[in-house]
C-alpha positions as CSV (number, residue, x, y, z in Angstrom):
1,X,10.6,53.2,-50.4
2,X,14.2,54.0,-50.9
3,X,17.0,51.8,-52.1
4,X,20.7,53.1,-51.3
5,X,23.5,51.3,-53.4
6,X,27.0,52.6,-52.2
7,X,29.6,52.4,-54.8
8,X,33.0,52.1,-53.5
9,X,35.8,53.0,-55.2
10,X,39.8,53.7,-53.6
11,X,39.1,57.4,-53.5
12,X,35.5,58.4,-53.9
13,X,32.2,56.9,-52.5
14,X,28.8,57.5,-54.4
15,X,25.5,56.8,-53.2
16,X,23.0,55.9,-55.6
17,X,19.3,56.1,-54.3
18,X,16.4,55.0,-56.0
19,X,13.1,55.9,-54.8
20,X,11.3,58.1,-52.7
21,X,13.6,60.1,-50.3
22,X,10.8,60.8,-47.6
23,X,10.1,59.7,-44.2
24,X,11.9,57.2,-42.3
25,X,13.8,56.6,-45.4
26,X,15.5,60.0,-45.0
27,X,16.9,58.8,-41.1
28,X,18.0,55.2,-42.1
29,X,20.1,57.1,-45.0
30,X,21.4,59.2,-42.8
31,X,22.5,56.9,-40.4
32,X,24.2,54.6,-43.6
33,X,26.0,58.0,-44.8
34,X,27.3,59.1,-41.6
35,X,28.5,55.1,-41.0
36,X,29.9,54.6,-44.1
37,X,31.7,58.6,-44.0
38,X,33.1,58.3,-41.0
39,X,34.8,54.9,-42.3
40,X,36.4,57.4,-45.7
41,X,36.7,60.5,-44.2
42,X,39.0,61.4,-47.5
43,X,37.1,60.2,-50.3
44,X,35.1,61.9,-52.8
45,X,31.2,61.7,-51.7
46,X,29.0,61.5,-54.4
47,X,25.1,61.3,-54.4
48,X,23.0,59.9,-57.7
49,X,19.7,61.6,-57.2
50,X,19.2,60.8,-60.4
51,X,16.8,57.9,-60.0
52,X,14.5,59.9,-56.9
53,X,11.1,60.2,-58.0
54,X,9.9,62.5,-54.6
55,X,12.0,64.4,-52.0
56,X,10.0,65.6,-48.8
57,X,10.7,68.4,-46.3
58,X,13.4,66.1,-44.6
59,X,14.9,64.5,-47.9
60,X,16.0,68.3,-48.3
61,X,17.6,69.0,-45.6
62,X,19.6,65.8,-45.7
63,X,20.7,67.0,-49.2
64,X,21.6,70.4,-48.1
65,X,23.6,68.8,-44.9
66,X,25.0,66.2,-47.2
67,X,26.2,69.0,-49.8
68,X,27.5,71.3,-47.0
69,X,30.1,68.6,-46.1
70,X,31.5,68.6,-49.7
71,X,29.1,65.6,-51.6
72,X,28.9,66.6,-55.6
73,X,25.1,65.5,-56.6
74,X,24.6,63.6,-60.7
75,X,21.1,64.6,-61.5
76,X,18.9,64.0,-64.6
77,X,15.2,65.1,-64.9
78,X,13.8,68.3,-64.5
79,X,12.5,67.2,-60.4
80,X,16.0,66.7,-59.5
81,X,18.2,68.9,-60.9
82,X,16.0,71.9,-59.8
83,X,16.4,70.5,-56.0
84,X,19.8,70.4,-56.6
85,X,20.3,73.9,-58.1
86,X,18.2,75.2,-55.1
87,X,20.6,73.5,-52.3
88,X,23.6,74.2,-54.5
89,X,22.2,78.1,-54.7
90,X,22.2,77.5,-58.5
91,X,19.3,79.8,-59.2
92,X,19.3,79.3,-63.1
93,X,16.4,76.7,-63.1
94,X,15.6,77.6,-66.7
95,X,19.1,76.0,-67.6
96,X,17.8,72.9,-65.6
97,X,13.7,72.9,-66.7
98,X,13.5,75.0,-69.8
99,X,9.9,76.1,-70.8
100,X,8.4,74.1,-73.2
101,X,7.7,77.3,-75.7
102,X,3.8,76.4,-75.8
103,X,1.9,79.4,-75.1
């Protein structure tokens, strides 16, 4: 399950989603985001991952395609903030997960 909350503000939009970004989930978002886009085309898009617990093969791509059109992601946890590295070609993941120092 997914929940989607959309923050509206005069000149930025954030998405907060909650949940598993998988599935069927991943097409009803994407049919909210492109609605709800099309309606701001000039505000700042913003995507909380920050409370995802999973992201599938398609919960991906949706995040790459949503960051290619200009969305800023706010991510916490190690899960999240390494997807979001990867998509934003971040690469440093030990800034995002650092080892644990156990041996």
């Amino acid at each position: 399950m997914l929940r989607t909350t959309i923050q509206n503000e005069p000149e930025s939009l954030t998405f907060r989603l909650e949940g598993r970004l998988a599935g069927t989930w991943v097409q009803e978002l994407a049919e909210v985001w492109r609605n709800t886009i099309t309606a701001q085309p000039d505000a700042t898009i913003r995507l909380d991952v920050r409370d995802v617990v999973y992201v599938d093969g398609a919960g991906r791509e949706f995040l790459a395609a949503a960051h290619a059109q200009g969305a800023q992601f706010i991510a916490s946890g190690c899960l999240m903030r390494a997807i979001v590295a990867h998509i934003t070609h971040n690469v440093d993941y030990e800034a995002y997960c650092p080892s644990r120092g156990t041996s």
